[in-house]
TILOSE-946689 format. One line per 5 residues: number of its first residue (from 0); for each residue x, y, z of N, C-alpha, C. Coordinates in steps of 0.1 Angstrom, whole numbers. Layout:
NUM	X,Y,Z,X,Y,Z,X,Y,Z; ...;
This chain:
0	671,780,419,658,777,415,650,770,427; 655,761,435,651,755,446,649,765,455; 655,778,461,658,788,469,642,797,464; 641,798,450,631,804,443,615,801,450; 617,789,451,605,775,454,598,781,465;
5	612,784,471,609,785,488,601,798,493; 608,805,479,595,819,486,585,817,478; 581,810,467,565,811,461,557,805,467; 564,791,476,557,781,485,548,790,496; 559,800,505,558,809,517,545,820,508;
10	547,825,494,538,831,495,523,827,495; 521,811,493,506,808,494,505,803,507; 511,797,509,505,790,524,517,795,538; 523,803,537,528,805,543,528,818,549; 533,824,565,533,839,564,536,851,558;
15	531,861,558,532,871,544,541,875,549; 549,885,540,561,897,541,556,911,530; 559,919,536,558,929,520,569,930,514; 568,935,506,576,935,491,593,948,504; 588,952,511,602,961,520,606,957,529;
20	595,944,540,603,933,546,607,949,561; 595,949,565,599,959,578,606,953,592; 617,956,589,625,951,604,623,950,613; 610,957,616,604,957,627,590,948,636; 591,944,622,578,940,627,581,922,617;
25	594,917,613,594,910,608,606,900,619; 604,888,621,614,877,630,627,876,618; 638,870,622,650,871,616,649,862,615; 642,847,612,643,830,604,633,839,595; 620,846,591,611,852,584,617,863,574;
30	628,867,577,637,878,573,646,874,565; 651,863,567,669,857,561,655,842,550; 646,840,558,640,830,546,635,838,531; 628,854,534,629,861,522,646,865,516; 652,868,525,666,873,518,670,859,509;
35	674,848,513,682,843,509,676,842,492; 662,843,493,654,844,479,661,854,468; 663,866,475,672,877,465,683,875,455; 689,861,462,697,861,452,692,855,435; 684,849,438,677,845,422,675,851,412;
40	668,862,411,665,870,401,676,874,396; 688,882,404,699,886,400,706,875,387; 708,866,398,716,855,390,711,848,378; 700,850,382,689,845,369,697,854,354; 695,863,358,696,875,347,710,875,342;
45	722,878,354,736,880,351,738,869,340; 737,855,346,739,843,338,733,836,323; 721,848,320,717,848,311,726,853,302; 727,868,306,734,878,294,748,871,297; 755,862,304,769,851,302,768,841,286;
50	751,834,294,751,822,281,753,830,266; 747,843,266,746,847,251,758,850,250; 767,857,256,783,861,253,789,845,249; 787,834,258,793,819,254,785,816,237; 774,816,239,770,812,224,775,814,214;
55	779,828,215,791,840,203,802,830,199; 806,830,219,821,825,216,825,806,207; 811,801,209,812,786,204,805,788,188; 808,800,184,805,799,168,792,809,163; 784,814,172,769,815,165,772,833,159;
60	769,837,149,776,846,142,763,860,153; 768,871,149,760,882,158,750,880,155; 744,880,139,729,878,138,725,868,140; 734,862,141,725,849,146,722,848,162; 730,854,165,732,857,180,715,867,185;
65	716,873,174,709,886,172,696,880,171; 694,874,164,678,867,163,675,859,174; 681,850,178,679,843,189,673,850,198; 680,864,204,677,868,218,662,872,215; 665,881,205,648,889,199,640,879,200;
70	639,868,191,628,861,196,626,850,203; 637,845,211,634,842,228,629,851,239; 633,863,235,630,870,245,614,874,246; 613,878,227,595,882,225,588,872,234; 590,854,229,584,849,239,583,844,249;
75	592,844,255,592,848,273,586,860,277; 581,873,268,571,884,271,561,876,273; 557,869,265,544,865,260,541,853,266; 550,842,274,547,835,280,544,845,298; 550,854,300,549,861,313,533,867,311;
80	524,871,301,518,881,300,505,872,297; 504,854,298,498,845,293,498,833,305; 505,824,299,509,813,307,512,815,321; 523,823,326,524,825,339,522,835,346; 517,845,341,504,855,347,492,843,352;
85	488,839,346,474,826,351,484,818,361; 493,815,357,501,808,372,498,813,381; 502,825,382,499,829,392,488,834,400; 473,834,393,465,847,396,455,837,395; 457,823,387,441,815,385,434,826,381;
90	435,836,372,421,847,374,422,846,352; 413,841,348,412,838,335,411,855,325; 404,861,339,398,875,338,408,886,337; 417,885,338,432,893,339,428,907,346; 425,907,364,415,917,368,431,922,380;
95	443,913,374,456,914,380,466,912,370; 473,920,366,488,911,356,498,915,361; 510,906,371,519,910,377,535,905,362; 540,920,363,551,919,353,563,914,362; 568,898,363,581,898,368,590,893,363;
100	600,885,371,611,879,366,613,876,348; 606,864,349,606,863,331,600,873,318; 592,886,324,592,899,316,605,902,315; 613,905,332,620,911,327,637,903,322; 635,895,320,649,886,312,643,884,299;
105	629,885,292,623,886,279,629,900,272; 625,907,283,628,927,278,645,925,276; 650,920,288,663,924,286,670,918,274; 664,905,273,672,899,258,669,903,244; 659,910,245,656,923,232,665,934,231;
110	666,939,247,679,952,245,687,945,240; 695,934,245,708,930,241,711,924,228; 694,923,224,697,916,209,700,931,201; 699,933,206,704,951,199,717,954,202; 724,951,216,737,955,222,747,944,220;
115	745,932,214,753,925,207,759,927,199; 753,937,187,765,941,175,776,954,182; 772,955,191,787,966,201,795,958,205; 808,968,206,821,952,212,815,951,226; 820,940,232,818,932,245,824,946,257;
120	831,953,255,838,964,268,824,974,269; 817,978,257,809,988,255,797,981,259; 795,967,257,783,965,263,779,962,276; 795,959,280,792,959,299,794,970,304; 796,981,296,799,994,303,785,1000,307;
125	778,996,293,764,1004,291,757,999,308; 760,981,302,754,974,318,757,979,332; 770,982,333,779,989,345,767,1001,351; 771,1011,337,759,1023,342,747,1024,347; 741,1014,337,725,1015,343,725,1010,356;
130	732,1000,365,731,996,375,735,1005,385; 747,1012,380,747,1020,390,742,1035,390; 738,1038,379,729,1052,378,714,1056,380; 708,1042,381,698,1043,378,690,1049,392; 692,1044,401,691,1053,419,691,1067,414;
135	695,1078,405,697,1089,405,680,1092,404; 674,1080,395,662,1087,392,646,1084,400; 651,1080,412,646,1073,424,636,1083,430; 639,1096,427,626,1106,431,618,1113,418; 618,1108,409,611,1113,397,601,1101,400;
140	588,1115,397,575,1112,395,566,1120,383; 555,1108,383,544,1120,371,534,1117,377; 525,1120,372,508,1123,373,501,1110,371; 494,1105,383,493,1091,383,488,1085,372; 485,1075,364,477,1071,358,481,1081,345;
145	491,1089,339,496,1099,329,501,1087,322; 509,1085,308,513,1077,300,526,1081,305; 534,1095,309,546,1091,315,543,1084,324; 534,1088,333,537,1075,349,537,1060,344; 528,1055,333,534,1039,327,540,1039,326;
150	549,1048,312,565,1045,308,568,1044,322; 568,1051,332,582,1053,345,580,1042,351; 568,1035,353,567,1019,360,574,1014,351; 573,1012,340,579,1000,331,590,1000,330; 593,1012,333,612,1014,329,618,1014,340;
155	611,1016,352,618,1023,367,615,1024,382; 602,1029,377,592,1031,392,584,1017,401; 583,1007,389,580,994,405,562,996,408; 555,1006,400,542,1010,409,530,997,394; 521,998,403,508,998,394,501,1007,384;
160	494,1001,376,490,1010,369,474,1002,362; 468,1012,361,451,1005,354,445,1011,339; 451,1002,332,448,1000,318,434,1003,314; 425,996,320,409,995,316,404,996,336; 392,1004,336,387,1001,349,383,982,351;
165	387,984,365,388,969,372,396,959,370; 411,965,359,421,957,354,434,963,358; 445,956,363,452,965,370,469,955,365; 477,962,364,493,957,355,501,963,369; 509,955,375,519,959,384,531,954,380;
170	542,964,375,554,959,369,561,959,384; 563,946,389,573,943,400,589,943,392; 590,939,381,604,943,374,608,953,365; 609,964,372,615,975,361,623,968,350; 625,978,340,632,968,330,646,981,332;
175	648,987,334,664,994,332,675,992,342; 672,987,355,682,979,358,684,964,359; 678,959,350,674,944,348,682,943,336; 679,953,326,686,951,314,702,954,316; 703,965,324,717,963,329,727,953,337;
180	718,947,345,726,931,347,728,926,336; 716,921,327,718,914,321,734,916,307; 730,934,308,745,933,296,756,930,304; 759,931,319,771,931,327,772,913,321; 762,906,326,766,895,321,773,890,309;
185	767,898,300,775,890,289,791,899,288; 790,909,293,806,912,295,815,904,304; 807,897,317,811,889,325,815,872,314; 811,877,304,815,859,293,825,864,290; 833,874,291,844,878,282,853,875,291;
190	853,876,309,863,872,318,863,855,319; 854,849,317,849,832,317,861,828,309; 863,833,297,870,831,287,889,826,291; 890,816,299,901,816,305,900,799,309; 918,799,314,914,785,322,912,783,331;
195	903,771,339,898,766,348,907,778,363; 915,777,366,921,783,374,921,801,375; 921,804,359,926,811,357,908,823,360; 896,812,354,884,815,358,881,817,369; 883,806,382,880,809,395,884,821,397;
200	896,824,395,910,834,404,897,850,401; 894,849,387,887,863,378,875,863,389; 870,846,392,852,851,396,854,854,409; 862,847,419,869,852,432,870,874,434; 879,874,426,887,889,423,870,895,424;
205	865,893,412,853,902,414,840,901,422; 836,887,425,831,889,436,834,890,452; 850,894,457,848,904,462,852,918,466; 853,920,449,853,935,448,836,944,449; 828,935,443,814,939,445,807,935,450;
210	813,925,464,811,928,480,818,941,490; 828,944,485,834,951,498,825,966,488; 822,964,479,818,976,472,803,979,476; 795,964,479,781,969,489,786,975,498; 796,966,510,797,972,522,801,987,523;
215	806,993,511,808,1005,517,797,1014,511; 791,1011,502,780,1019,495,771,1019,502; 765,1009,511,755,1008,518,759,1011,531; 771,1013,537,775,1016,548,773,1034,553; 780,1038,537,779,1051,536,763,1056,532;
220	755,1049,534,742,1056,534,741,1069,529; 747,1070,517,744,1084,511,734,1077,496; 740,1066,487,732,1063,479,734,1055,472; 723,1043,464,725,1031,466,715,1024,464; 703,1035,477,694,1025,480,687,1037,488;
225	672,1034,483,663,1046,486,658,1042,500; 663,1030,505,653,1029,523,665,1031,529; 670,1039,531,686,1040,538,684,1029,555; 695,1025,561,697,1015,568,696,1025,582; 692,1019,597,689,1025,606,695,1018,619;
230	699,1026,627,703,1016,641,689,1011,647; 690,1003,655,679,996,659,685,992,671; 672,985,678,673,983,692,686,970,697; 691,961,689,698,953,689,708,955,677; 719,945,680,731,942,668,723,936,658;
235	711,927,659,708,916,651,700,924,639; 690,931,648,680,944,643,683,953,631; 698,960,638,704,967,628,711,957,621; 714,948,616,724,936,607,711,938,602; 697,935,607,687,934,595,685,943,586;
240	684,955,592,680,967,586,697,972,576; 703,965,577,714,970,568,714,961,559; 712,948,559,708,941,548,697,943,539; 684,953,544,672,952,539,674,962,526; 678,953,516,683,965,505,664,967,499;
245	666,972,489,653,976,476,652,963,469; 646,957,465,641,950,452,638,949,440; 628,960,444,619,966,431,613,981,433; 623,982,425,634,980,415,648,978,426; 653,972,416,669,964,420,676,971,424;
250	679,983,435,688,991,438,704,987,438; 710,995,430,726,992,433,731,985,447; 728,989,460,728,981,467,724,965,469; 714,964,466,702,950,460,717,945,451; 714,946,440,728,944,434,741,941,438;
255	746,949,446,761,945,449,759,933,457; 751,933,469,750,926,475,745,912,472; 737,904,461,732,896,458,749,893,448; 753,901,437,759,900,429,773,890,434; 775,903,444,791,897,451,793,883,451;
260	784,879,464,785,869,472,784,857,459; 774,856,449,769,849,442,781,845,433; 792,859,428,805,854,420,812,844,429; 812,846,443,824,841,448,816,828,451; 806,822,451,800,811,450,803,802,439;
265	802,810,427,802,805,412,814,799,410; 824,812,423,843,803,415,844,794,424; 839,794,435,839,779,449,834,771,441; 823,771,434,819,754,429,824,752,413; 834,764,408,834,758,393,847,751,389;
270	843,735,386,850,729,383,849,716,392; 838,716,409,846,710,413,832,698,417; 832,692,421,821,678,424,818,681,443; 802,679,441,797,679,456,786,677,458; 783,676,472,771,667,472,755,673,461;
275	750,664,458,739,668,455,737,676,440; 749,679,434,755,684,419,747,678,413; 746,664,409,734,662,398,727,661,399; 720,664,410,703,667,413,703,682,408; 710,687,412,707,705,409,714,705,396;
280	722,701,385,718,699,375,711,699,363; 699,690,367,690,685,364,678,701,363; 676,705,375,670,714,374,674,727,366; 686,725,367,693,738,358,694,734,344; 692,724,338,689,723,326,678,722,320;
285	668,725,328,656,731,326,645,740,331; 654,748,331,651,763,340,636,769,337; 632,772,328,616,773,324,608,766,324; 608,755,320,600,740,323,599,742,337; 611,741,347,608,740,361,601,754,363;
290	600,765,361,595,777,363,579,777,359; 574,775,351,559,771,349,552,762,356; 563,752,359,555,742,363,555,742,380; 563,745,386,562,747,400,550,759,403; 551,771,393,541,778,398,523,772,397;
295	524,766,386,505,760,390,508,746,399; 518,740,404,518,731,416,516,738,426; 525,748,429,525,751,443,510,761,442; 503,768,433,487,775,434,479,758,436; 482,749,425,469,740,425,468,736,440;
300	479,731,443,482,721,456,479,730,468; 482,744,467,475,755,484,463,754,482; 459,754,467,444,754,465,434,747,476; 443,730,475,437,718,484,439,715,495; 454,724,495,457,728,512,449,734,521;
305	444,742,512,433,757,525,421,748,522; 417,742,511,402,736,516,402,726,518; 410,716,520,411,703,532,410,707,547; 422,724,547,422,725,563,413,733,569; 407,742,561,403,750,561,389,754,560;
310	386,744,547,373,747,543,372,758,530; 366,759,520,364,763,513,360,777,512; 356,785,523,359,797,525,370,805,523; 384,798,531,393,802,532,402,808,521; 401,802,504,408,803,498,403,810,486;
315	408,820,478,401,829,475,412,829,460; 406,823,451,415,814,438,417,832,429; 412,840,430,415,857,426,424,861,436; 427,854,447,436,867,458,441,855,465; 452,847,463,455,838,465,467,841,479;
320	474,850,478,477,857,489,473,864,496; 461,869,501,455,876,504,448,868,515; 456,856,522,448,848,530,445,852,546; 437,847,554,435,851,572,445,845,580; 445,849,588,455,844,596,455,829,601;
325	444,824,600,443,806,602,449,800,588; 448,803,580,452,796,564,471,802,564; 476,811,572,492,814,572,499,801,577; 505,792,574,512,782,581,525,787,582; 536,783,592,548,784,599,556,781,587;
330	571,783,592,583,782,582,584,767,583; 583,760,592,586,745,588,576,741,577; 567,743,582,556,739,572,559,743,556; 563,756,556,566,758,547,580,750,539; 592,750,546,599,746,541,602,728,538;
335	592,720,546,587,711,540,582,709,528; 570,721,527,560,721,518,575,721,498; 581,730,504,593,733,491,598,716,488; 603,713,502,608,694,498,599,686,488; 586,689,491,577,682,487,575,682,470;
340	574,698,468,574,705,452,585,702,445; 598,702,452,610,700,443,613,686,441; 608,676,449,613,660,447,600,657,436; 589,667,438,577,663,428,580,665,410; 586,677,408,593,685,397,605,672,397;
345	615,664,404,626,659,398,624,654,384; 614,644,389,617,633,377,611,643,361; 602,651,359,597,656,349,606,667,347; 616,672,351,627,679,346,639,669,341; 638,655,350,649,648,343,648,645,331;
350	630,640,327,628,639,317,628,648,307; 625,658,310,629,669,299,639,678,293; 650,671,301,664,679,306,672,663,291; 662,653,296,670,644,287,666,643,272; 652,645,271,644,650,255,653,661,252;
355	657,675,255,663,685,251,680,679,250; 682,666,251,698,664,250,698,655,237; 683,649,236,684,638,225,679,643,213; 671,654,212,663,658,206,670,674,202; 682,677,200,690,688,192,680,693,178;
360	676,682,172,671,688,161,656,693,161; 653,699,174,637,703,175,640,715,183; 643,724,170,653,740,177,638,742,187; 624,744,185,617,749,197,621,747,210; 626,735,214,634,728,226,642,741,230;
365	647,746,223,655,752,230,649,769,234; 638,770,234,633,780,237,622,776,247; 626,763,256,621,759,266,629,758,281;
């Protein structure tokens, strides 16, 4: 979540990147500051479709299980399509609606409120496939602006689309390999299901089985990943360009590579005390709270940033990225600017991290 911070910070007041991160024309502190960002969404998602497989397992019956996801998930559509659409865009006028992250863990916990009454092998298989099949359908297209070409954004393709003239919807998160993490996760609750040792040894094993399983999928540059990887004028160059997986949509590559590393992290720290543990914590016990609320800090606060330094020219509350090259500040700047947002967010996550521990009997809480 903190790692998260650091690219929404970069995207207002900091230097731009595009969404493919060109190796060539991008520096390697500018390159590894967007990478390190990739691992969030993934983990966001895997760990989701985990907590619902645990919920099962601590008593809550399918349908109960069943209802939860359906209408957690409805609104987390609805907080993406409302509340943090205006996070991000200040534009009252909805003349931009970017579909991301929390669309797509809203969408995906509807599929799975559906793939819950399947046993746990069949529902990570389902997950299994889509992640790794979905690259097949990487060169299908329709007729721009056609109701197939929506369906294929929403489900696949990553593009924009224009609902009403001067109104424009860009699904940055396909939903079909998003919903496929998400079922792997809750098949990944079925290996959890063990002792402390017996857990690590499982999250070890597979993360890195689905590291050595990027390295050769992306090595083999046959498919994976629709920007295939290039030698370049240096070792460093090409390290970039073999890292520079897809995003959006989440290419199996994107995948393996975020996935891997991220298990073998999960079994390094589970069970064990280190620095800084209950500060991060805190944040993790209030993962949507902290998610709304950093995004209108970190818009309000560039807001005052570009017109303190800048002048009120500079900042353009409809195109908030879309800044000149005097309003771009450096990576320190930037990664101060993140210290600043996250020690600002502590205390109002502590406090709401501790209402949601005292306050069990105010089920909305938990759809926060």
């Amino acid at each position: 979540m903190i790692l998260m911070a650091i690219d929404h910070v970069r995207d207002f007041v900091g230097p731009p990147v595009d969404f493919r991160l060109d190796v060539t024309k991008t520096s390697a502190a500018l390159f590894f500051t967007r990478w390190i960002t990739h691992f969030c969404a993934p983990v966001f998602v895997l760990l989701a479709g985990t907590s619902a497989y645990l919920q099962a397992a601590r008593g809550k019956s399918r349908g109960e299980l069943s209802r939860f996801l359906l209408t957690r998930g409805a609104w987390l559509v609805l907080l993406e399509i409302t509340v943090i659409r205006l996070g991000w865009t200040f534009d009252p006028g909805y003349h931009i609606t970017p579909l991301q992250v929390i669309w797509a863990i809203g969408w995906s916990m509807i599929a799975l409120a559906g793939l819950v009454h399947l046993p746990v092998r069949v529902v990570a298989a389902i997950g299994v496939v889509m992640i790794a099949g979905h690259n097949l359908f990487d060169g299908v297209s329709f007729t721009g602006g056609s109701a197939l070409d929506v369906v294929g954004s929403i489900l696949h393709a990553s593009r924009p689309f224009e609902p009403a003239p001067g109104h424009y919807v860009f699904v940055a998160y396909p939903l079909v390999p998003w919903i496929g993490v998400m079922a792997a996760g809750y098949g990944l609750g079925a290996l959890l299901e063990a002792a402390p040792g017996e857990r690590r040894a499982r999250l070890y094993k597979l993360g890195a089985a689905l590291t050595l399983a990027f390295v050769i999928v992306r090595g083999a540059n046959v498919y994976g990943d629709p920007s295939p990887w290039t030698s370049q004028g240096s070792a460093l160059s090409t390290a970039l360009s073999f890292l520079n997986c897809r995003k959006y949509p989440p290419s199996l590559s994107y995948l393996l590579m975020t996935l891997g590393p991220a298990l073998l992290a999960l079994g390094a720290l589970e069970g064990r005390e280190f620095p800084g543990k209950k500060v991060l914590l805190v944040f993790g016990r209030a993962p949507l709270f902290y998610y709304v609320l950093h995004l209108y800090l970190i818009h309000a606060s560039a807001a005052v940033v570009h017109y303190v330094i800048h002048g009120p020219k500079v900042f353009d509350w409809h195109d908030p990225m879309g800044l000149p090259a005097e309003a771009q500040h450096g990576l320190p700047f930037v990664y101060g600017y993140t210290l600043a947002v996250v020690a600002a967010l502590y205390p109002l996550c502590r406090w709401f991290a501790e209402l949601k521990r005292r306050r069990r009997d105010l089920v909305f809480l938990s759809y926060l």
